[in-house]
DRENVOKOL-176035 format. One line per 2 residues: for each residue z negated, x negated, y negated of N, C-alpha, C, O. Coordinates in nm, 4 decimals, padded with zeros to 6 digits, always signed. Each point is the difference from the previous one (the first is absolute). Layout:
N
Z/X/Y/Z/X/Y/Z/X/Y/Z/X/Y; ...
This chain:
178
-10.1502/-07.7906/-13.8652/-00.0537/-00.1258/+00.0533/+00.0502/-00.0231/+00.1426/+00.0618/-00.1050/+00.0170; -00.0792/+00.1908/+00.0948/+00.0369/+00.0137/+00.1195/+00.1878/-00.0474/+00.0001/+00.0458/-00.0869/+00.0741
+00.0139/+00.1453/-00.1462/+00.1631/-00.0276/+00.0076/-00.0087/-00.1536/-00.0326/+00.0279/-00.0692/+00.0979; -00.0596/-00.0002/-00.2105/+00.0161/-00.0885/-00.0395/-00.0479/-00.1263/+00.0830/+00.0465/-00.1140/+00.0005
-00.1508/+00.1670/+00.0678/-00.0480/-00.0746/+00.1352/+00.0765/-00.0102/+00.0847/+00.0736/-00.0968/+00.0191; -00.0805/+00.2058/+00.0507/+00.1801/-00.0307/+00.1190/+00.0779/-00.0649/-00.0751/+00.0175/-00.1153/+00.0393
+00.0363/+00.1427/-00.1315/+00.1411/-00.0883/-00.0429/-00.0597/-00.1957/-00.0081/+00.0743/-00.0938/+00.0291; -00.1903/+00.0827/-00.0656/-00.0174/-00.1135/+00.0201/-00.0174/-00.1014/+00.1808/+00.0302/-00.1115/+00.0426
-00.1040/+00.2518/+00.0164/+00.0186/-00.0276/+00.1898/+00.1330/-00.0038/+00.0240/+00.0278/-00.0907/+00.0785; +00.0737/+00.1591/-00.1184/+00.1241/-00.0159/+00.0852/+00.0498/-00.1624/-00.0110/+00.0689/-00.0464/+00.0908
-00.0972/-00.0141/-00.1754/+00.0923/-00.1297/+00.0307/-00.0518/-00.0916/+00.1071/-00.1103/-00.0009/+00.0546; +00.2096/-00.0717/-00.0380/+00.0399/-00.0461/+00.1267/-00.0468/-00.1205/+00.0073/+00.0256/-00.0827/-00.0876
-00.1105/+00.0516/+00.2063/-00.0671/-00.1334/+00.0446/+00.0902/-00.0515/+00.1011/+00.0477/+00.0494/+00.1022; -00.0368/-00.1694/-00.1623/+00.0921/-00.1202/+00.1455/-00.0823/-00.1112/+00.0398/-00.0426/-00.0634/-00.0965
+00.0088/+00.0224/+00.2046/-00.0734/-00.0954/+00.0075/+00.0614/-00.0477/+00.0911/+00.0627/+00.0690/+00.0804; -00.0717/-00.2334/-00.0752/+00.0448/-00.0751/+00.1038/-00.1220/-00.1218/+00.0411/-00.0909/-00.0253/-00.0791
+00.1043/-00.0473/+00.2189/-00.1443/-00.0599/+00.0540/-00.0298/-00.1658/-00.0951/-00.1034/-00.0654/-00.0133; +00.2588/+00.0398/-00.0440/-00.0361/-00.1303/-00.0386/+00.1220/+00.0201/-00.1016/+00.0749/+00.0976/+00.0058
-00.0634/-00.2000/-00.0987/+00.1098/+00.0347/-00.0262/+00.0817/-00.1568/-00.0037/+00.0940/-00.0404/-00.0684; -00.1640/-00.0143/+00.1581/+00.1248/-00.0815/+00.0823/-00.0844/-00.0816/+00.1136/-00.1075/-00.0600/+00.0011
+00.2358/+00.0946/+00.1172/-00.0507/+00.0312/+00.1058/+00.0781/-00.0983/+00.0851/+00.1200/-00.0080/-00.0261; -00.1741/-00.0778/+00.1360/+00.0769/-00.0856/+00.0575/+00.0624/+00.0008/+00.1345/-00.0856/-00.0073/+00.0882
+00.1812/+00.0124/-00.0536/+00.0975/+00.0158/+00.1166/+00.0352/-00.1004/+00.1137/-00.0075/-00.1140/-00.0457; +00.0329/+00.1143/+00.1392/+00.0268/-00.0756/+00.0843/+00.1298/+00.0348/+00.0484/+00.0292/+00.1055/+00.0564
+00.0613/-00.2195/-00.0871/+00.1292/-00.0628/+00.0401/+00.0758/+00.0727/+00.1312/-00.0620/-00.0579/+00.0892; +00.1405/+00.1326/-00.0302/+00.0349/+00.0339/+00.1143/-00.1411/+00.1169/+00.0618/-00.0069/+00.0139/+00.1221
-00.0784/+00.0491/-00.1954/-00.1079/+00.1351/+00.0134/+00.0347/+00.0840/-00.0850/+00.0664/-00.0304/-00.0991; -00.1097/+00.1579/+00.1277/+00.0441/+00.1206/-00.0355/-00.1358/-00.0099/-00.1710/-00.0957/-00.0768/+00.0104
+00.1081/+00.1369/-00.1055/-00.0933/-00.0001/-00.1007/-00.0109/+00.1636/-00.0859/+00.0843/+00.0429/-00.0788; -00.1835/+00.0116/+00.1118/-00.0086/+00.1128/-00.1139/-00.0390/-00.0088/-00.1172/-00.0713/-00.0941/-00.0348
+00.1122/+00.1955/-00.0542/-00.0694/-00.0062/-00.1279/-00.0389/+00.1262/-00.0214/+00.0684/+00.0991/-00.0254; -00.1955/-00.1121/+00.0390/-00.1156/+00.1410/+00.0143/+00.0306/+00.0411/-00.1336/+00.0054/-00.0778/-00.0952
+00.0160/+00.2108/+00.0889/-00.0189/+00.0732/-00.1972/-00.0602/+00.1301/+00.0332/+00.0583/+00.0597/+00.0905; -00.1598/-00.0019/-00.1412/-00.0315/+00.1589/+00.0290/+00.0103/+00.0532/-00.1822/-00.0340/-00.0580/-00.1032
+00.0696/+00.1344/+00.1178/+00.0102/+00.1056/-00.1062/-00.0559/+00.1552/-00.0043/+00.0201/+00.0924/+00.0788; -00.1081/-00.0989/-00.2169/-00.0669/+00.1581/+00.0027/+00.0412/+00.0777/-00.1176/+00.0576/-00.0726/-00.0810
-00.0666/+00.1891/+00.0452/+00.0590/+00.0384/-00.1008/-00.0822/+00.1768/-00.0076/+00.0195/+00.0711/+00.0986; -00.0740/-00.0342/-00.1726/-00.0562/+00.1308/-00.0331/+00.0753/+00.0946/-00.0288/-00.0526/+00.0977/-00.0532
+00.1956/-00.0961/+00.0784/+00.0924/+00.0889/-00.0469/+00.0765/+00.0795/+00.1125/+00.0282/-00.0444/+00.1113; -00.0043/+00.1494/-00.1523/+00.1592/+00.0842/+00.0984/+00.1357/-00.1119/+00.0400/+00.0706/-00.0172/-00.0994
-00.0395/-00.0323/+00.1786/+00.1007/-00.0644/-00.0155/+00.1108/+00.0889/+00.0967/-00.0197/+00.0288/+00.1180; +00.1813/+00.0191/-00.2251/+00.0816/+00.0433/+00.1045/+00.0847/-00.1187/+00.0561/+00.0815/+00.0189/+00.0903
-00.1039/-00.1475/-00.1488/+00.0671/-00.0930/+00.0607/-00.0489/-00.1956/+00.0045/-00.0098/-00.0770/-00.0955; -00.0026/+00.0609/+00.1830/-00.0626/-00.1145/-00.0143/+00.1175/-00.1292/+00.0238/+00.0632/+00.0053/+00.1055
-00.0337/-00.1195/-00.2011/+00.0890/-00.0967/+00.0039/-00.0520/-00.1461/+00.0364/-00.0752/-00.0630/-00.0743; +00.1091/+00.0292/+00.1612/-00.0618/-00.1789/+00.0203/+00.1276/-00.0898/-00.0197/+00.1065/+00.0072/+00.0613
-00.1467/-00.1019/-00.1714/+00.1479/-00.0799/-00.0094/-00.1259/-00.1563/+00.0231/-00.1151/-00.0230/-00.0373; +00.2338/-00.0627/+00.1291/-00.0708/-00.0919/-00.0180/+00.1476/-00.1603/-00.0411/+00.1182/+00.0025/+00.0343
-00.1688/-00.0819/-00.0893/+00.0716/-00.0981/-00.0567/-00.0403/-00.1521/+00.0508/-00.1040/-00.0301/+00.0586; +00.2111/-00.0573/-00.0952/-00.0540/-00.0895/+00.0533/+00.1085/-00.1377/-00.1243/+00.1194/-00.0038/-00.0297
-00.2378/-00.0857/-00.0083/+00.0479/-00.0657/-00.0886/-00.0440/-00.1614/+00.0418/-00.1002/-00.0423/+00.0577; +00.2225/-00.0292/-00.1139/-00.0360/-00.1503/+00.0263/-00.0355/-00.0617/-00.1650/+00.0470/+00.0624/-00.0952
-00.0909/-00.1269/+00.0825/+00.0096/-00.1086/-00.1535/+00.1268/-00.0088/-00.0032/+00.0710/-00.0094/+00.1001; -00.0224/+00.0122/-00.2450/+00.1100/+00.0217/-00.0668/+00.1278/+00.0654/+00.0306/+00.1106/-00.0262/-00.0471
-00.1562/+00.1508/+00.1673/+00.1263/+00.1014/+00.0334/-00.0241/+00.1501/-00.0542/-00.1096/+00.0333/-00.0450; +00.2093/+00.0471/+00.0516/-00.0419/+00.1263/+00.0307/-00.0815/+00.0682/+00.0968/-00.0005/-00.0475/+00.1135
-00.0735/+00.1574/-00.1386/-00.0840/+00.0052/+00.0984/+00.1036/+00.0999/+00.1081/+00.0864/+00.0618/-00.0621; -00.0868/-00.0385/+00.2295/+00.1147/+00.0664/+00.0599/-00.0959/+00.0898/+00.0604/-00.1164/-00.0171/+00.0361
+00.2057/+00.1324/-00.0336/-00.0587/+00.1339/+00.0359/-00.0143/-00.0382/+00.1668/+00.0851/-00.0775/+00.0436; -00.2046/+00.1362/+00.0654/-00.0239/-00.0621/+00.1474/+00.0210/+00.1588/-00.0023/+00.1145/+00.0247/+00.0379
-00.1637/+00.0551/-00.0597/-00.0146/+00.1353/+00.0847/-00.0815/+00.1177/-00.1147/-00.0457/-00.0330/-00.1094; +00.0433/+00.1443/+00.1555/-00.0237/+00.0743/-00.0772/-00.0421/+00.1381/+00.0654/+00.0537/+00.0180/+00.1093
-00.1313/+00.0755/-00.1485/+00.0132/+00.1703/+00.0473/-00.0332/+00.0880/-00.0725/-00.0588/-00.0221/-00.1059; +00.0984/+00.1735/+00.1601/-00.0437/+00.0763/-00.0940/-00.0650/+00.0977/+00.1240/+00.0699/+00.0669/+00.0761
-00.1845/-00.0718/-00.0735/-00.0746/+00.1314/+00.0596/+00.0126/-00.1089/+00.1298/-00.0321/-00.1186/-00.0079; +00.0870/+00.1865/+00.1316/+00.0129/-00.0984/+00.1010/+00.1368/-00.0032/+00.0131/+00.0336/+00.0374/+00.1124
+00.0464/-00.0637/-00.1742/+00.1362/-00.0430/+00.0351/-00.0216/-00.1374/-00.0814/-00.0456/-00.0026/-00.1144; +00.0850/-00.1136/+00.1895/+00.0160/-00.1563/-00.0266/+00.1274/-00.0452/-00.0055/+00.0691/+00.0380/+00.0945
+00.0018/-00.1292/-00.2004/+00.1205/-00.0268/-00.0424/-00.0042/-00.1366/+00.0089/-00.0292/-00.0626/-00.1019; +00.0502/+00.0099/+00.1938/+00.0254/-00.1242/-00.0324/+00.0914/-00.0542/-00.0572/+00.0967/+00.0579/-00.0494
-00.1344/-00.2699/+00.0505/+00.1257/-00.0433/-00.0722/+00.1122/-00.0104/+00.1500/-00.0765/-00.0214/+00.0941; +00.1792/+00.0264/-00.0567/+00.0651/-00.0207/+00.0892/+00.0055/-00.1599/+00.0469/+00.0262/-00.0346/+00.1152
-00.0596/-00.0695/-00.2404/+00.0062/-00.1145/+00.0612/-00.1114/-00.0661/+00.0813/+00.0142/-00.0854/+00.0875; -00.1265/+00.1396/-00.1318/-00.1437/+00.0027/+00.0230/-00.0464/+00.1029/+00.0991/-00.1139/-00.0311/+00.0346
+00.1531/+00.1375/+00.0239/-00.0582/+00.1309/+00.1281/-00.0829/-00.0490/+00.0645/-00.1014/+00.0596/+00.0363; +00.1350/-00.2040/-00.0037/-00.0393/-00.0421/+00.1609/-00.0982/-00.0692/-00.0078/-00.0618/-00.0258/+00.1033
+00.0180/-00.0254/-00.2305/-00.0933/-00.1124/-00.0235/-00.1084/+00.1459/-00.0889/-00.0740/+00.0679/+00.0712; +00.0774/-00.0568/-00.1340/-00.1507/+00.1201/-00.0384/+00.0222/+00.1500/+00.0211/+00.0970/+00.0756/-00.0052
-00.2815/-00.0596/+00.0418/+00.0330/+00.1749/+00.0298/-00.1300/+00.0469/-00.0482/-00.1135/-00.0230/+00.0416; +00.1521/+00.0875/-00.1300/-00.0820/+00.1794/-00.0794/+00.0305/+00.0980/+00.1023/+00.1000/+00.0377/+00.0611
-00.2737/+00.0003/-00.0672/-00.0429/+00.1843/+00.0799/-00.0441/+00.0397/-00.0851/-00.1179/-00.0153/-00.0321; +00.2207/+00.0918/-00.0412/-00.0845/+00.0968/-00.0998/-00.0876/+00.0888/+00.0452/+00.0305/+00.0349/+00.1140
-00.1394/+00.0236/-00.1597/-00.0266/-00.0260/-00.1348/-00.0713/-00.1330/-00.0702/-00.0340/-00.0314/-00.1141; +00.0292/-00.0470/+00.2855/-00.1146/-00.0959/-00.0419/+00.1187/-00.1443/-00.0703/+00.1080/-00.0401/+00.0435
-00.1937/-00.0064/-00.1705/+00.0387/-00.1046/-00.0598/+00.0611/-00.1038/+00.0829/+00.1202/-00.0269/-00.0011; -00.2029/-00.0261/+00.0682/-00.0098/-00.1333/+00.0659/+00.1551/-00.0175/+00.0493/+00.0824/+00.0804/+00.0435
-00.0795/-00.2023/-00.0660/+00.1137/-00.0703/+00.0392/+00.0323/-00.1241/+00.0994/-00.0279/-00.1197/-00.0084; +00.0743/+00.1702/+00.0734/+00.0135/-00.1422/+00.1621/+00.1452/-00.0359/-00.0520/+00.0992/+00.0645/-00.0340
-00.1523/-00.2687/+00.0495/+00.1441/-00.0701/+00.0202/-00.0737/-00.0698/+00.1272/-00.1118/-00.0454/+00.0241; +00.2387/+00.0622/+00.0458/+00.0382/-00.0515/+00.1078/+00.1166/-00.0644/+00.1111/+00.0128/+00.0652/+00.1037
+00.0779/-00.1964/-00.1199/-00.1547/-00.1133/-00.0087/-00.0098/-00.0564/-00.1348/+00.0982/+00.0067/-00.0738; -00.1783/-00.0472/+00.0448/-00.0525/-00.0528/-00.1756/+00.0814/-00.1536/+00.0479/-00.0051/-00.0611/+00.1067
+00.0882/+00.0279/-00.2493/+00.0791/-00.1310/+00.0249/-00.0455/-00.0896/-00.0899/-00.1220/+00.0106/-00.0119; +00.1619/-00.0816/-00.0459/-00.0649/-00.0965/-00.0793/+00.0817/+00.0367/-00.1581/-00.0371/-00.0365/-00.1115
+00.1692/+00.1279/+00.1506/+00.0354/+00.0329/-00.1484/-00.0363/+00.1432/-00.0456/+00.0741/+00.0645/-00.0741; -00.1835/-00.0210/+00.1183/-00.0165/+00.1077/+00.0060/-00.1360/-00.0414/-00.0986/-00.0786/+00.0936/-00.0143
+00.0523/-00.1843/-00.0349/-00.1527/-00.0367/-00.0966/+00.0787/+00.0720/-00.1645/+00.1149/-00.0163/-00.0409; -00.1970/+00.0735/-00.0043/-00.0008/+00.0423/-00.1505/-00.0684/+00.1119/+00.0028/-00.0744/+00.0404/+00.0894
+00.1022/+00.0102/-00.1926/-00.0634/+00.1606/-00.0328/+00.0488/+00.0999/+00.0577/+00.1197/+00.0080/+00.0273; -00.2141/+00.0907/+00.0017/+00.0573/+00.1276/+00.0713/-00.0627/+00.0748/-00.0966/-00.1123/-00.0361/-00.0353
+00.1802/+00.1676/-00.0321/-00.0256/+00.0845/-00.1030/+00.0077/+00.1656/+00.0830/+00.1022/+00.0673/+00.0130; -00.2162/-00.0376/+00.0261/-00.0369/+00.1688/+00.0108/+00.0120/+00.0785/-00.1291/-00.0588/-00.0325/-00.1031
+00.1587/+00.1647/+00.1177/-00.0143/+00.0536/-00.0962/-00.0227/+00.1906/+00.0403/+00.1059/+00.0612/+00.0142; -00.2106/+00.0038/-00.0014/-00.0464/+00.0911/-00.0116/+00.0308/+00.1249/-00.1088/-00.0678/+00.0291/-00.0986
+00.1924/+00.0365/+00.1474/-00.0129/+00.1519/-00.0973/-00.0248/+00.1180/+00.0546/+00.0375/+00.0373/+00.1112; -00.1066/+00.0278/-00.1960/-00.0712/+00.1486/+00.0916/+00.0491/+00.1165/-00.1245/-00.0433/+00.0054/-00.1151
+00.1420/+00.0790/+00.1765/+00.0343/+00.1030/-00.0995/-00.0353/+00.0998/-00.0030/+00.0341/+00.0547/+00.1049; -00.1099/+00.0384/-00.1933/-00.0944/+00.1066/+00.0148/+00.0774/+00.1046/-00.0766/+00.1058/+00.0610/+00.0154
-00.2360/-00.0677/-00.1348/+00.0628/+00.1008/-00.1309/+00.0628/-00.1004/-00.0352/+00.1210/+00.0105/+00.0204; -00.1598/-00.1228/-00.0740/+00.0530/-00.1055/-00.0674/-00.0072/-00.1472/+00.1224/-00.0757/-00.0043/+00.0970
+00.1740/-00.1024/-00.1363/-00.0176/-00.1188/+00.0805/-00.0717/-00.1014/-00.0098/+00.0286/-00.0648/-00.1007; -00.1500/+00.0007/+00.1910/-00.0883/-00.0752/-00.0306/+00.0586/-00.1523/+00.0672/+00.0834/+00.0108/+00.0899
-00.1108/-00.1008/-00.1172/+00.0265/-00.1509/+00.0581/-00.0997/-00.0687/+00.0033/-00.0999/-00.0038/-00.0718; +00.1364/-00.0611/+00.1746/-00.0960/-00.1662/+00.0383/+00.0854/-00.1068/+00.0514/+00.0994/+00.0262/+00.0678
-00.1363/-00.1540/-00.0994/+00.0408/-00.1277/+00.0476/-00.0688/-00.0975/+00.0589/-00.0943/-00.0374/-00.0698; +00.1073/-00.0291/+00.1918/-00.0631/-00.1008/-00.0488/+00.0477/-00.1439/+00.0638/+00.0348/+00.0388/+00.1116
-00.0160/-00.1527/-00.1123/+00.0577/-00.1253/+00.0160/-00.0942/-00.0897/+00.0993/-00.1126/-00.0312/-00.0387; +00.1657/-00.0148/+00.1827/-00.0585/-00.0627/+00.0963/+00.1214/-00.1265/+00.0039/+00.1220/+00.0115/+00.0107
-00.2285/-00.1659/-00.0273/+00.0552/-00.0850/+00.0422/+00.0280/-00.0450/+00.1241/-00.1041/-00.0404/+00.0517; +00.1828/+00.0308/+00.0085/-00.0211/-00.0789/+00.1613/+00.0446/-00.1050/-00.0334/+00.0921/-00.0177/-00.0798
-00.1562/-00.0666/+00.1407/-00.0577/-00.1283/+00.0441/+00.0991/-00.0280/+00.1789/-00.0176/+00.0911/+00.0808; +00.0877/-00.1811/-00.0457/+00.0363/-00.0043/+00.1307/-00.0252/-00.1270/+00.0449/+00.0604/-00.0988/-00.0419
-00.1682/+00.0959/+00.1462/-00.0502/-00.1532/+00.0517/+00.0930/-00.0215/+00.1402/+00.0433/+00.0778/+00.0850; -00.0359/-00.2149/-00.1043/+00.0917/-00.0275/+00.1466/-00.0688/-00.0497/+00.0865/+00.0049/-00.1166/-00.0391
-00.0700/+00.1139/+00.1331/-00.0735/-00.0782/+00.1108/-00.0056/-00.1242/+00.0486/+00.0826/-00.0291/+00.0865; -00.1515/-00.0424/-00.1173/+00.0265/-00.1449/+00.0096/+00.0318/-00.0784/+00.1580/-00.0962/-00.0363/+00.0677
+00.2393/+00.0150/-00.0185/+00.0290/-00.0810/+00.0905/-00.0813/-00.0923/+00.0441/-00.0551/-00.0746/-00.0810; +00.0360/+00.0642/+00.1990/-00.0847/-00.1257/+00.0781/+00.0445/-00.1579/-00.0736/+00.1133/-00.0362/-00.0315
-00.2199/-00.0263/+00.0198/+00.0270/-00.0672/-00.0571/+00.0459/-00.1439/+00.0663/-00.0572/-00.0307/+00.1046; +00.1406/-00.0454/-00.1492/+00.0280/-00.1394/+00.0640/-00.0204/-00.1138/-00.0590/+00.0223/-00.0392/-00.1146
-00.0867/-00.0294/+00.2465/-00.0168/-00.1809/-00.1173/+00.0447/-00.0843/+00.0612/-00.0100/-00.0102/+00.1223; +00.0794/-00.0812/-00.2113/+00.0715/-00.1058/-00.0048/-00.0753/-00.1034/-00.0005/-00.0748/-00.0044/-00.0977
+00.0623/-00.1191/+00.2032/-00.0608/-00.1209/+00.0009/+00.1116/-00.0931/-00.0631/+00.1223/+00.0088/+00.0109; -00.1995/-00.1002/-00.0798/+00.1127/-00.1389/-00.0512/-00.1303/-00.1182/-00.0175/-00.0826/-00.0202/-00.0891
+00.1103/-00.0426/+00.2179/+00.0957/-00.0760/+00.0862/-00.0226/+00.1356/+00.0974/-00.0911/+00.0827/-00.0007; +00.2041/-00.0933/+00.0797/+00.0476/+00.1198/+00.0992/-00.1413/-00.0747/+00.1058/-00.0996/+00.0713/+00.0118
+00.0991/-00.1451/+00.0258/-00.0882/-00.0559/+00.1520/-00.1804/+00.0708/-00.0349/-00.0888/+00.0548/+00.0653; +00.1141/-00.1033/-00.2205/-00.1457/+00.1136/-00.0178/-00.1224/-00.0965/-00.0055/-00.1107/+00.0264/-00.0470
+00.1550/-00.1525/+00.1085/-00.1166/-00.1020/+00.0436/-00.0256/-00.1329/-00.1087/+00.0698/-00.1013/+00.0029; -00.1471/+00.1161/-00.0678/+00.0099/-00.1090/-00.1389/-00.1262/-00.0765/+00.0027/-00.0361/-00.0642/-00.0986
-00.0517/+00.0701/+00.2387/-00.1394/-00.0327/+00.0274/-00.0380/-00.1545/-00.1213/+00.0835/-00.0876/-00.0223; -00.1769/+00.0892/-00.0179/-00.0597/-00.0590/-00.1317/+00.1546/-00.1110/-00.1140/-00.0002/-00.0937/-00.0798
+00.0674/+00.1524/+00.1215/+00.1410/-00.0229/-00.0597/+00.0661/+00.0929/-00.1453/-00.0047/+00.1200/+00.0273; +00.0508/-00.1392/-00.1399/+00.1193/+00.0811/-00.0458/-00.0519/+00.1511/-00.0164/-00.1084/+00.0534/+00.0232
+00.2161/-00.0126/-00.0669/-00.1023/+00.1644/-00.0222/+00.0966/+00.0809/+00.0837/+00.1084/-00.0468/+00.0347; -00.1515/+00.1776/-00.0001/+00.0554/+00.1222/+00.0239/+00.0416/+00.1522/-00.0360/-00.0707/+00.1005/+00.0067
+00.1949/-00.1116/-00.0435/+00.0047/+00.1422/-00.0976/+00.0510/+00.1158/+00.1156/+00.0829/+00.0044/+00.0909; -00.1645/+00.0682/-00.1397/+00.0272/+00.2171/+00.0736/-00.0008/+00.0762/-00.1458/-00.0754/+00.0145/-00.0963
+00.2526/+00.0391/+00.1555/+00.0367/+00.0964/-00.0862/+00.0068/+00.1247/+00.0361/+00.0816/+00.0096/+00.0917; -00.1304/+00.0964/-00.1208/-00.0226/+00.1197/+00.0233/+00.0419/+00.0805/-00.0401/-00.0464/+00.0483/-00.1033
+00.1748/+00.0149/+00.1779/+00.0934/+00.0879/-00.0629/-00.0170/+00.1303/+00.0438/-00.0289/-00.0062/+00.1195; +00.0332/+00.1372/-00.1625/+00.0682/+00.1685/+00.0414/+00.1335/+00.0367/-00.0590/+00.0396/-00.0108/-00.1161
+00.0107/+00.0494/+00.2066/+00.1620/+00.0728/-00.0463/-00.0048/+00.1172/-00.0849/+00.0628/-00.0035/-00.1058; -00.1404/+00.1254/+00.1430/-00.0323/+00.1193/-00.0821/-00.1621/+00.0144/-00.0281/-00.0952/-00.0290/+00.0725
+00.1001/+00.0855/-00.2072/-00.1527/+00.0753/-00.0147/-00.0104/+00.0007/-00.1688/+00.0602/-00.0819/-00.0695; -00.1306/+00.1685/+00.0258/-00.0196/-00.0106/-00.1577/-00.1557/-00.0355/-00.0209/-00.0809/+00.0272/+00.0887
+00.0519/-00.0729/-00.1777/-00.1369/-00.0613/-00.0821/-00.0167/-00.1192/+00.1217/-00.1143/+00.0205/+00.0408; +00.1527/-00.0983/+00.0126/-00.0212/-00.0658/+00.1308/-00.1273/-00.1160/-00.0707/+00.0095/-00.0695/-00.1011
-00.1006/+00.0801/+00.1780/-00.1106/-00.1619/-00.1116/-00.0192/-00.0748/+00.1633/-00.0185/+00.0647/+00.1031; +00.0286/-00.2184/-00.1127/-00.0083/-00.0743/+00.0834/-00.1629/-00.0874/+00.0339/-00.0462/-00.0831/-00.0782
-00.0091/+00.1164/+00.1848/-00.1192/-00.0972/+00.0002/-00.0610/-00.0563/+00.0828/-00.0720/+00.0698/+00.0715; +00.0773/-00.2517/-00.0424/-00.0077/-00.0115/+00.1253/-00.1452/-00.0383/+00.0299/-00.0762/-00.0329/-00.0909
+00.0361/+00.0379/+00.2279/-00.0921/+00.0023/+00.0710/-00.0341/-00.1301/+00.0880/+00.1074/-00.0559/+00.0223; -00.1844/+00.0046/+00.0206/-00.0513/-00.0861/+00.0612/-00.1191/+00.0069/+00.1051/-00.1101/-00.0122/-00.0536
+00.1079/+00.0301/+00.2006/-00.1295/+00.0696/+00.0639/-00.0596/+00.1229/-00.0804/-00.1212/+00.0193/-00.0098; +00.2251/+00.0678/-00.0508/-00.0317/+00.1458/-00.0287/-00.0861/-00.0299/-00.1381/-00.0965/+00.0731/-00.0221
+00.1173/-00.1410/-00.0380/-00.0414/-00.0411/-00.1659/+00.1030/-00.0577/-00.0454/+00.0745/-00.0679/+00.0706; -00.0575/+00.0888/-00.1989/+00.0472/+00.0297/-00.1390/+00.0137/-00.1247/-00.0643/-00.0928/-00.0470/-00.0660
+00.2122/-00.0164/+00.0813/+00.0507/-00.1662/-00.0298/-00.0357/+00.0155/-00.1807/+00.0042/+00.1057/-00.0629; -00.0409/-00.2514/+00.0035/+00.0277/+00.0225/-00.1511/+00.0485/-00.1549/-00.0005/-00.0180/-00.0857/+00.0866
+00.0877/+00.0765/-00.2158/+00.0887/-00.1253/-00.0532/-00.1514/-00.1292/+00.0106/-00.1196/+00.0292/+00.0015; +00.1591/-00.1178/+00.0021/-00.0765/-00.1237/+00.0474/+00.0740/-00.1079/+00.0121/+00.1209/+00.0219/-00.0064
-00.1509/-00.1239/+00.0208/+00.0254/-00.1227/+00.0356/+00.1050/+00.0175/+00.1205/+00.1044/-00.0621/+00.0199; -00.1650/+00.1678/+00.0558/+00.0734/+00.0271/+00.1680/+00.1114/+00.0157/-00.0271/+00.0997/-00.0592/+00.0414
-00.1110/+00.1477/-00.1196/+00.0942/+00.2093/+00.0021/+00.0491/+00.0026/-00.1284/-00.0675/+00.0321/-00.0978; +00.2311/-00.0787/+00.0942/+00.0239/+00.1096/-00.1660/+00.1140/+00.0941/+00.0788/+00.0585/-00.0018/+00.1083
-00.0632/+00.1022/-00.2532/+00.0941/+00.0821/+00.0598/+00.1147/+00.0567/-00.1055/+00.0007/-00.0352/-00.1179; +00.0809/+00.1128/+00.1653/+00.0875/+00.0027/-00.0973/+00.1098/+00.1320/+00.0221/+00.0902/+00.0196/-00.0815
């Protein structure tokens, strides 16, 4: 009973905090992973991957014990301390969004594995925003109407909403919008 027990403790737990996790544009981003395992290990392997929709997934880095192999095109942008999982990109770009694939082997008597798949998410920060008067003079006093267009250069999910003495305009007779 006792043997058959250990052999069921030795396998290998991977856990990660989310499994998709959101980044900021030009900031450094980790991806927390801890791993436990009930077994002898004479060698411990961290491979980690990185995949877009409809590519191959490309090898980022890798180790065995504490020696780390990187990809040569990639060194400079992520870094593994073995033994610990976690993985820093730095700086996180905007083509850097897809899957990142942890892969966990621990070689004992026999070799145990774990995986597990973190989406990043990369938000861009939304630019100050600018508005456009039309008529340029701005002045249409009980005259004609006045359009403000409200533009940002960068930012992702951007939602627009304008204000009036610090309240919350809605479509009316006044106000449409578009």
């Amino acid at each position: 009973f006792f043997h058959f027990y250990a052999g069921i403790c030795s396998a290998l737990k991977l856990t990660v905090p989310s499994h998709t996790i959101h980044g900021i544009e030009g900031q450094p981003l980790h991806l927390t992973v801890d791993y436990n395992f009930n077994a002898t290990a004479s060698e411990i392997q961290i491979i980690w991957l990185f995949e877009k929709s409809q590519s191959n997934p490309k090898y980022l880095l890798g180790s065995v014990n504490e020696r780390v192999v990187p990809d040569l095109e990639y060194q400079h942008k992520f870094t593994l301390i073995p033994p610990n999982a976690s993985l820093k990109i730095n700086p996180l770009h905007i083509s850097d969004e897809g899957n990142y694939i942890v892969k966990v082997n621990v070689r004992g008597n026999r070799t145990i594995a774990a995986s597990q798949k973190i989406q990043v998410a990369v938000d861009v920060p939304v630019t100050k925003p600018t508005v456009h008067t039309e008529p340029s003079s701005g002045v249409v006093e009980y005259v004609g109407n006045i359009t403000l267009k409200c533009t940002v250069d960068r930012g992702t999910r951007v939602a627009y909403q304008w204000m009036k003495n610090g309240k919350r305009l809605h479509a009316g007779p006044n106000y449409t919008f578009s």
